[in-house]
DOMI-477868 format. One record per residue (C-alpha): residue in three letters; y, x, z; residue number from 0. Coordinates in Angstrom, 2 decimals, padded with zeros to 5 digits. Each point is the difference from the previous one (the first is absolute). Layout:
BEGIN
> ala/Y/X/Z/NUM .
...
This chain:
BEGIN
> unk/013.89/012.22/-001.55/0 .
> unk/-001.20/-003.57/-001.28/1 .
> unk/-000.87/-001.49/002.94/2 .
> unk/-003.28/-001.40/001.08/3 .
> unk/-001.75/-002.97/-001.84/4 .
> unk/-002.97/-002.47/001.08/5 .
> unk/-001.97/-001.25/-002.35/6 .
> unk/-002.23/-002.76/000.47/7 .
> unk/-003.36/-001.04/-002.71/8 .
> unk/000.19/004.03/-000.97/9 .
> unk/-003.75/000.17/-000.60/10 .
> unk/000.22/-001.62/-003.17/11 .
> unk/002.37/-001.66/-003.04/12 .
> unk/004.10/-000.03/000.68/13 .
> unk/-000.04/001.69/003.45/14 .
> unk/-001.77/002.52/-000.73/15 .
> unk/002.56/000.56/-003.07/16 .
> unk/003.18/-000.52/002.61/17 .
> unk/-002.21/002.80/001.91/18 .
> unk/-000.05/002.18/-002.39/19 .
> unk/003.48/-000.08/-001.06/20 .
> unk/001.25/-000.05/003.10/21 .
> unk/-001.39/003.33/000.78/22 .
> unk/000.77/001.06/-003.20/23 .
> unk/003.93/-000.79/001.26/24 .
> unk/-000.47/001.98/003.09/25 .
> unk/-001.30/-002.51/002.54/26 .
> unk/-001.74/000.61/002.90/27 .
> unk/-003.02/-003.15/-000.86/28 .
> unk/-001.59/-001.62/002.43/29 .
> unk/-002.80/-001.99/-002.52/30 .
> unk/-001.88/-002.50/001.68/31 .
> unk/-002.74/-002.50/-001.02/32 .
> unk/-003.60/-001.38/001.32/33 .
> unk/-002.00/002.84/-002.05/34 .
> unk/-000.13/003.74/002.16/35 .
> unk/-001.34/001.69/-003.37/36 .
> unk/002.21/-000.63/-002.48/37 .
> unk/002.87/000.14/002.20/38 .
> unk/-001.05/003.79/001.22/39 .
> unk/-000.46/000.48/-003.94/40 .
> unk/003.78/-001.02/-000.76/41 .
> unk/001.19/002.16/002.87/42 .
> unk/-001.43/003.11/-001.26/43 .
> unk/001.26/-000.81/-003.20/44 .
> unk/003.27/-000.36/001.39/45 .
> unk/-000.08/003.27/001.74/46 .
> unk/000.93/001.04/003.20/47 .
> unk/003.01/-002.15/002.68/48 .
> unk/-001.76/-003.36/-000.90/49 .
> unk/-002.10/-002.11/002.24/50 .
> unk/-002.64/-003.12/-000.24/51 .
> unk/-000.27/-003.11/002.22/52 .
> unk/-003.03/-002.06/-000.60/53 .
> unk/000.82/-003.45/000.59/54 .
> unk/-000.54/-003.62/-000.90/55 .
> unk/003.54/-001.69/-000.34/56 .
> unk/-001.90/-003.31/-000.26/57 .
> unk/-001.43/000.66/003.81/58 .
> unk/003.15/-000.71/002.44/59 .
> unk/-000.79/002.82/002.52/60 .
> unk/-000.43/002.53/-002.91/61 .
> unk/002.97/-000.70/-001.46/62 .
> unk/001.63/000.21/003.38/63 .
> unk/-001.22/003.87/000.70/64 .
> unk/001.42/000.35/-003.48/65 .
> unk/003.27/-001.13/001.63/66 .
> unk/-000.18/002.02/003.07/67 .
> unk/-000.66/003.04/-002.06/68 .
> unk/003.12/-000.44/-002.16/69 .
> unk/001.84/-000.35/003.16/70 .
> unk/-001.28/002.99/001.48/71 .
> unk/000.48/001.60/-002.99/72 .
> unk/003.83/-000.47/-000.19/73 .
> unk/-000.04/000.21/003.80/74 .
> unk/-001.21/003.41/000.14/75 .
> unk/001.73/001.39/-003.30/76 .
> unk/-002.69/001.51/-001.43/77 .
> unk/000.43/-000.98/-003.00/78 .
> unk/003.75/000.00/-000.57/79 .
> unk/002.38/-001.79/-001.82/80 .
> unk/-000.40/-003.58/-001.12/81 .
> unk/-003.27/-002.05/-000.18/82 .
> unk/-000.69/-002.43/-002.88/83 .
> unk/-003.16/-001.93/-000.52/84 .
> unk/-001.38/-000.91/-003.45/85 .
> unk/-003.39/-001.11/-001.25/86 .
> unk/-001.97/-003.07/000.01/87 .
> unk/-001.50/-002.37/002.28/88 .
> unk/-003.12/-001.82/-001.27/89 .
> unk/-000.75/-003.30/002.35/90 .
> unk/-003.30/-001.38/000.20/91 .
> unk/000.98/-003.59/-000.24/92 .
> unk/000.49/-002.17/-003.26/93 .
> unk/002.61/-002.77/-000.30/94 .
> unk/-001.37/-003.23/000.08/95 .
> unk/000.47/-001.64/-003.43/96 .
């Protein structure tokens, strides 16, 4: 068995690649982003064992239920073997130039 995997930004562009191939590799995904829809859509493309987490990383009390899921995960071995994360975090602030 793989492991498990989070995958952050897996709505859209490069996370929802790592998604993809990640499941494709035999890991349980947990895909999460800020849009419900297309995050349901990936999971049923990815098929059954996989899971989605709407959240806004840029929001600090989001990001921290993303935490305390990850840590219940492990926790309460339900997904076994190791955990890696992967994906993309998009911020909404520019540098200042």
């Amino acid at each position: 068995m793989a492991g498990t995997a989070l995958v952050t930004g897996a709505s859209s562009g490069i996370g929802r690649v790592f998604a993809r191939e990640l499941a494709r590799e035999g890991y349980k995904v947990t895909c999460t982003a800020r849009s419900r829809d297309r995050l349901e859509a990936l999971v049923r493309e990815l098929g059954d064992g996989h899971r989605v987490l709407v959240a806004d990383l840029s929001d600090s009390s989001q990001l921290q239920s993303v935490v305390d899921d990850v840590e219940r995960i492990a926790l309460e071995k339900s997904f076994p073997g190791r955990y890696i994360v992967a994906g993309e975090v998009a911020g909404n602030e520019r540098p200042e130039q």
